[in-house]
TORSE-389368 format. One record per residue: residue number from 1; residue in one letter; x, y, z of N, C-alpha, C, O in turn. Coordinates in Angstrom, 2 decimals. Layout:
% residues N
(NUM, "a", (X, Y, Z), (X, Y, Z), (X, Y, Z), (X, Y, Z))
...
//
This chain:
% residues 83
(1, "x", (0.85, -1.18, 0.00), (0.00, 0.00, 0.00), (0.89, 1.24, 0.00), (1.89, 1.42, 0.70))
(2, "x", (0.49, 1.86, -0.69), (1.29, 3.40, -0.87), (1.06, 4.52, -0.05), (-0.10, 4.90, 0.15))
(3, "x", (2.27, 5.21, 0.57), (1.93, 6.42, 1.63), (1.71, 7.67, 0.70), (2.52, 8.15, -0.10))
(4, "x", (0.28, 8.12, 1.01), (0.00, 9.39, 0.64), (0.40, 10.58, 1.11), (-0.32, 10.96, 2.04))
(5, "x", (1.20, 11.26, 0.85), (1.69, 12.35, 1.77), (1.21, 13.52, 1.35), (1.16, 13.61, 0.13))
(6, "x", (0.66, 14.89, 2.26), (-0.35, 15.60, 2.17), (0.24, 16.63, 1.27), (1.47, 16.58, 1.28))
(7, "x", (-0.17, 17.37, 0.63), (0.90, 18.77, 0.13), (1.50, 19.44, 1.38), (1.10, 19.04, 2.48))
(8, "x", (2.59, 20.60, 1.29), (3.02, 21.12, 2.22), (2.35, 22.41, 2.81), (2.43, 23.05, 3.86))
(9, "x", (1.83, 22.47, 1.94), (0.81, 23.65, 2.91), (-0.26, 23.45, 3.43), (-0.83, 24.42, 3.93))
(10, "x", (-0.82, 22.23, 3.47), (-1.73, 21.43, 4.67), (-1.13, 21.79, 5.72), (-1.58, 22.86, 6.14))
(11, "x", (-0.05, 21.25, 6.53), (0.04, 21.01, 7.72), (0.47, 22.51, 8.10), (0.38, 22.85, 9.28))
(12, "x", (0.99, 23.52, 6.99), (0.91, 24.95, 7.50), (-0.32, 25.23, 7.87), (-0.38, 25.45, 9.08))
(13, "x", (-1.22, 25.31, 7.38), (-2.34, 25.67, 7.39), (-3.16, 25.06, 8.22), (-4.31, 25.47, 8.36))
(14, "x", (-2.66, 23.93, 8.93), (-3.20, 23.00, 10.31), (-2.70, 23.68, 10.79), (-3.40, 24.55, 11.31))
(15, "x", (-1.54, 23.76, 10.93), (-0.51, 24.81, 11.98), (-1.65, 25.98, 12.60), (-2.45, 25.96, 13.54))
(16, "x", (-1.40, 26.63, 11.93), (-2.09, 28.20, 11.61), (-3.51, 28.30, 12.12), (-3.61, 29.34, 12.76))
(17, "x", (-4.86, 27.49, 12.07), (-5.88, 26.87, 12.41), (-5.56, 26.56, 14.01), (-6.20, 27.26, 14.80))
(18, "x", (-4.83, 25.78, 14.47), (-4.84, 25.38, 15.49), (-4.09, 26.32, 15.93), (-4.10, 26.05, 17.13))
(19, "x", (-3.22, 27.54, 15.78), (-2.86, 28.65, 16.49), (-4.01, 29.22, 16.85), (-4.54, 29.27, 17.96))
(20, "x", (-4.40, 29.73, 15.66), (-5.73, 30.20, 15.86), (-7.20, 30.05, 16.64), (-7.98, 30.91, 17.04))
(21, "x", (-7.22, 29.04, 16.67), (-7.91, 27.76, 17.66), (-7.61, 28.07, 19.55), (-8.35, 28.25, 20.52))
(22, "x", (-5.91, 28.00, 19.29), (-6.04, 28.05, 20.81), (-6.38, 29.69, 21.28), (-7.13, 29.99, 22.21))
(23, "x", (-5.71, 30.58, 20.48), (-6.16, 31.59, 20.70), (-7.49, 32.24, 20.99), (-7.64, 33.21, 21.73))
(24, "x", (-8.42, 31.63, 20.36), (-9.82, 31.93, 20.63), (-10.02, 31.19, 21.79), (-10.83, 31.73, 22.55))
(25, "x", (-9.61, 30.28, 22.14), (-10.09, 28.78, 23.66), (-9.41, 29.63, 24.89), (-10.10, 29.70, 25.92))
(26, "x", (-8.23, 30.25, 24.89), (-7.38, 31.21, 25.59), (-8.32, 32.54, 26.08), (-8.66, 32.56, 27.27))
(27, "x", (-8.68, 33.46, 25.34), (-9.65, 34.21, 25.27), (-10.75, 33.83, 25.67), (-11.19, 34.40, 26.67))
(28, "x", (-11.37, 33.00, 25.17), (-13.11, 32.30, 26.46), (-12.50, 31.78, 27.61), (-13.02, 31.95, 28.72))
(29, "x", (-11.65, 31.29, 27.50), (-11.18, 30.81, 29.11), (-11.31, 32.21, 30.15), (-12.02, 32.33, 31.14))
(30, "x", (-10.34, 33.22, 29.53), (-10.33, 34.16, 29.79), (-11.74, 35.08, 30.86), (-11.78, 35.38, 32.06))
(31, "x", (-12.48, 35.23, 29.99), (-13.68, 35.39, 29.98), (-14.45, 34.68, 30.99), (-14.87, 35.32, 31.95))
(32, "x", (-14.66, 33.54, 30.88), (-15.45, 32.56, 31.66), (-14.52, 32.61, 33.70), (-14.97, 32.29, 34.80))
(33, "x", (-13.44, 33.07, 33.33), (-13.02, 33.09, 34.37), (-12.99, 34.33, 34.99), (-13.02, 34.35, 36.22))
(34, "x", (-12.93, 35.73, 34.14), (-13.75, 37.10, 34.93), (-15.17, 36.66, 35.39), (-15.68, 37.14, 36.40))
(35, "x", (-15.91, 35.53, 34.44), (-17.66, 35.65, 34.93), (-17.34, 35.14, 36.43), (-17.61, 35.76, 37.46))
(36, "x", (-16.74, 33.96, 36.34), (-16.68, 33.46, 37.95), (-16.10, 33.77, 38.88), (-16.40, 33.27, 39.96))
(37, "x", (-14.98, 34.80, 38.75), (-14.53, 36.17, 39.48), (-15.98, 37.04, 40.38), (-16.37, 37.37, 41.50))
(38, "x", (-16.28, 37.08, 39.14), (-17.83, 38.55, 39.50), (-18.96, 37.75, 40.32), (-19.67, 38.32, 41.15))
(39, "x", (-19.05, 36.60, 40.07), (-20.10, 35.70, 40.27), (-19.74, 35.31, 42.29), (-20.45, 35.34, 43.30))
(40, "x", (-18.52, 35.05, 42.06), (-17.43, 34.76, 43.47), (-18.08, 35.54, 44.45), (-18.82, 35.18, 45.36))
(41, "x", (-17.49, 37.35, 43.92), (-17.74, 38.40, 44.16), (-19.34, 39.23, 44.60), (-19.53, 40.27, 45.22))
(42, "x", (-20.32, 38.27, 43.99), (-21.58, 38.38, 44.09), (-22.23, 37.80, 45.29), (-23.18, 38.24, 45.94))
(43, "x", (-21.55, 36.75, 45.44), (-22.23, 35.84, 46.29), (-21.77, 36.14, 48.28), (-22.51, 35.99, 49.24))
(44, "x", (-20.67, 36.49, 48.26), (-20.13, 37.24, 49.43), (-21.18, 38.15, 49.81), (-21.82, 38.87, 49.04))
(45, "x", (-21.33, 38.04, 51.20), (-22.22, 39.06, 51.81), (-21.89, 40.66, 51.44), (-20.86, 41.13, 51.93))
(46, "x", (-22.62, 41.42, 50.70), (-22.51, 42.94, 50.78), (-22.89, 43.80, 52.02), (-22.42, 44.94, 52.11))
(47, "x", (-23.37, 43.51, 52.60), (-23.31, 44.86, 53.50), (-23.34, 44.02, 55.10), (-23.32, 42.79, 55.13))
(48, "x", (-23.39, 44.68, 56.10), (-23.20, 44.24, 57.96), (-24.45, 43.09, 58.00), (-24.27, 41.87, 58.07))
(49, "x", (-25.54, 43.67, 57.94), (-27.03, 43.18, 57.90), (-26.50, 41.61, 57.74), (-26.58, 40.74, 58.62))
(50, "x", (-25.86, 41.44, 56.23), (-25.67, 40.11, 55.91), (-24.77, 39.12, 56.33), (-24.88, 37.89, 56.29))
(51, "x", (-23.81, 39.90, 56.78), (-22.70, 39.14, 57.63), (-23.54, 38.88, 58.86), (-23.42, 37.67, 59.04))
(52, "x", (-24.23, 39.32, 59.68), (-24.86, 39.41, 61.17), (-25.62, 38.22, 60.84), (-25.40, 37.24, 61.55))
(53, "x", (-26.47, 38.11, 59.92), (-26.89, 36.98, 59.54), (-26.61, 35.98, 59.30), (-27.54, 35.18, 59.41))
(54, "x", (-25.48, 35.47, 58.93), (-25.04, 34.67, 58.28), (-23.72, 34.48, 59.24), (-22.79, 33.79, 58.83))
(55, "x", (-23.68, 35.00, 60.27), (-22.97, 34.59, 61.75), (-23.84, 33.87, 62.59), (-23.63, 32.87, 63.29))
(56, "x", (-25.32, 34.84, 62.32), (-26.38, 34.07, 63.31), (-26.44, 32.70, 62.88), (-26.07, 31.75, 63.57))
(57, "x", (-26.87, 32.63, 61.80), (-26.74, 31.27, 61.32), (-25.54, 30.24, 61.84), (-25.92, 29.28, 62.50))
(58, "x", (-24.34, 30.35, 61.62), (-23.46, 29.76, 61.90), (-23.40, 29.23, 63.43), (-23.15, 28.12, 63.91))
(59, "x", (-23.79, 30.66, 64.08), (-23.66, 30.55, 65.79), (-24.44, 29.06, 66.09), (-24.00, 28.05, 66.65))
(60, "x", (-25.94, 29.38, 65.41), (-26.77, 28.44, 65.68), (-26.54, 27.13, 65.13), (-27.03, 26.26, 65.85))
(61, "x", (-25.89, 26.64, 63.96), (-25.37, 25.37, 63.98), (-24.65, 25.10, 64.40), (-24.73, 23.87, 64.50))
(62, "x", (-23.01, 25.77, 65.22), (-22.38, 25.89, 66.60), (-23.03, 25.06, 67.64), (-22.63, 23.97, 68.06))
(63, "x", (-24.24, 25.80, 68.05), (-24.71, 25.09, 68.98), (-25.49, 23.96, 69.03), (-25.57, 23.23, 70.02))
(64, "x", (-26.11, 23.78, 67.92), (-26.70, 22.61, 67.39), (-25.55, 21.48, 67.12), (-26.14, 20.40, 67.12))
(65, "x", (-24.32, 21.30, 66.91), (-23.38, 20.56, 66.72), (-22.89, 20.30, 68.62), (-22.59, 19.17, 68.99))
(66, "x", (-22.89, 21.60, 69.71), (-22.52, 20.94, 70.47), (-23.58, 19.99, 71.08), (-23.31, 18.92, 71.65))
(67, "x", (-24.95, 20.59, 70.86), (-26.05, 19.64, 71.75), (-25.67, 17.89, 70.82), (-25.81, 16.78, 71.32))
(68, "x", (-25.37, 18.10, 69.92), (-25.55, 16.67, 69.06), (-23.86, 15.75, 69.40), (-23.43, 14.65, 69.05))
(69, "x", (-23.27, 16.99, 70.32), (-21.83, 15.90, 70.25), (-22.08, 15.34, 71.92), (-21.89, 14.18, 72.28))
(70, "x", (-22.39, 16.06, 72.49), (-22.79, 16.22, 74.49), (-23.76, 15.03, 74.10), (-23.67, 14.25, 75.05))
(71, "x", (-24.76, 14.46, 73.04), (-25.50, 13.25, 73.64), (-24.73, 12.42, 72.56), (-25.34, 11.36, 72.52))
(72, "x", (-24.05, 12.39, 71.97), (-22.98, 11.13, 71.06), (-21.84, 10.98, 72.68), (-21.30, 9.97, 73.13))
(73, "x", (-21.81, 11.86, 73.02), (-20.63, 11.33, 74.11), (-21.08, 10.81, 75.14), (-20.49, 9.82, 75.59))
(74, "x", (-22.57, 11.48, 75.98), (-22.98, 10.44, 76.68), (-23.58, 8.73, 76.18), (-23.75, 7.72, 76.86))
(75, "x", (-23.73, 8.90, 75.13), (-24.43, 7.82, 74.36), (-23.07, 6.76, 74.45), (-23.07, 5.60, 74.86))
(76, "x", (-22.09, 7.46, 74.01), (-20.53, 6.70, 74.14), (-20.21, 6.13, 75.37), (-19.77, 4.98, 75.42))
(77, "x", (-20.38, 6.83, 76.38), (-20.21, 6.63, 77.72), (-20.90, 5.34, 78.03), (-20.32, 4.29, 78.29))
(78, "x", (-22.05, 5.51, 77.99), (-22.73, 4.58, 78.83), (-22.89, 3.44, 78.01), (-23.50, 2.51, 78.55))
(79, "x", (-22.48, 3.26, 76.76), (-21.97, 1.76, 75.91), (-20.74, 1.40, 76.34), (-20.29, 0.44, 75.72))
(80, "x", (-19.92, 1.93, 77.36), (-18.33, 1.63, 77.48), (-18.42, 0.96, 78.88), (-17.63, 0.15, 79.36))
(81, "x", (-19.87, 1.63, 79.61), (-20.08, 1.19, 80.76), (-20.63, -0.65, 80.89), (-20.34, -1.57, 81.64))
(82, "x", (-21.65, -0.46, 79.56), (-22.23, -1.66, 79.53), (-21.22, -3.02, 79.27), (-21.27, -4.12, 79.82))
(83, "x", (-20.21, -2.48, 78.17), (-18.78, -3.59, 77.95), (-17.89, -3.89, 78.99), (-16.94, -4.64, 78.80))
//
């Protein structure tokens, strides 16, 4: 079977295409990564109000994690007693 070999300005012109190629993929990357910059940036509490909130919140699963560890430890306890 015989090797077909392409003319020489194919693979320039692949060349050139796929420069071109990454250059545009470079540029939306670009892009897509200011959106999720701004988007980042969006989602962060803006003003006191929202931080206060969103402490309250926290405080309160704080304490909801210690009531839930205080009966896992007595619960622990008194299975260590029974062994």
């Amino acid at each position: 079977m015989a090797t077909v070999h392409p003319p020489e300005e194919e693979p320039q012109a692949s060349l050139e295409a796929l420069s071109t190629l990454r250059q545009q993929l470079q540029q939306q990357l670009a892009a897509v990564e200011q959106q999720e910059q701004a988007i980042n940036a969006a989602l962060k509490p803006q003003t006191v109000s929202q931080v206060d909130q969103l402490m309250q919140k926290l405080q309160e699963a704080m304490d909801e994690l210690k009531t839930q560890r205080a009966e896992l430890a007595k619960k622990e306890a008194q299975e260590k007693k029974q062994t």
